[in-house]
C-alpha positions, 0 to 999 in steps of 0.5 A: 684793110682790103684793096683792089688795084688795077692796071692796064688801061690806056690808049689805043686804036680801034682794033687793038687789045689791051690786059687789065689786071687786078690784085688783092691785098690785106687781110683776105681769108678768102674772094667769091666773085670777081669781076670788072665794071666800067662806066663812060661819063654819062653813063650808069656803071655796068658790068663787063664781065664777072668770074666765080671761085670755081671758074664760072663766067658771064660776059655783058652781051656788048663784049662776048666773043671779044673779051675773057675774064680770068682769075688765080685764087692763089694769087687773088688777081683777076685780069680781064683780055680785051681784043678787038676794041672799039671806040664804044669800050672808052670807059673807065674800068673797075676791079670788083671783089667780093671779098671775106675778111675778117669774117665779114663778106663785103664787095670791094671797088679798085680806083679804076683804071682808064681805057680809051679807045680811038677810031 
């Protein structure tokens, strides 16, 4: 069974960084795309920031410059660098994958994790 586990979030001020990252375990024969959502309550999920297998990124507009998204294949992590944080990034952030296993290609959610950010 495939699962994506993040860590990182939590509290901080207006101005700080925080690093999320994510791993995947399980059965994985190999991952396309990675990259992470976040959703603030009464929000619609949306996309922060997503990063091919070969290295290619995109960033929502609201955090380029601010944020960068990286991966190691090998060790089927992706981590997302936030600097510059505002109290508009409060949001709980998730891990996505698009993940092959067992021959199948299905995109996989982590639990989330929260970030919170104070003015």
């Amino acid at each position: 069974q495939v699962q994506l586990v993040e860590s990182g979030g939590g509290l901080v001020q207006a101005g700080g960084s925080l690093r999320l990252s994510c791993v995947g375990s399980g059965i994985i024969e190999s991952i396309d795309d990675m990259g992470w959502y976040r959703q603030a309550p009464g929000k619609q999920r949306e996309l922060v920031a997503k990063i091919s297998s070969s290295g290619m990124t995109t960033y929502a507009d609201s955090v380029k410059g601010r944020f960068t998204i990286s991966r190691d294949n090998v060790k089927r992590t992706v981590s997302l660098q936030m600097n510059s944080l505002k109290p508009g990034d409060t949001a709980h952030y998730y891990c996505n994958g698009e993940i092959w296993s067992s021959g199948w290609l299905r995109a996989y959610w982590g639990q989330g994790t929260q970030v919170t950010v104070s003015s």
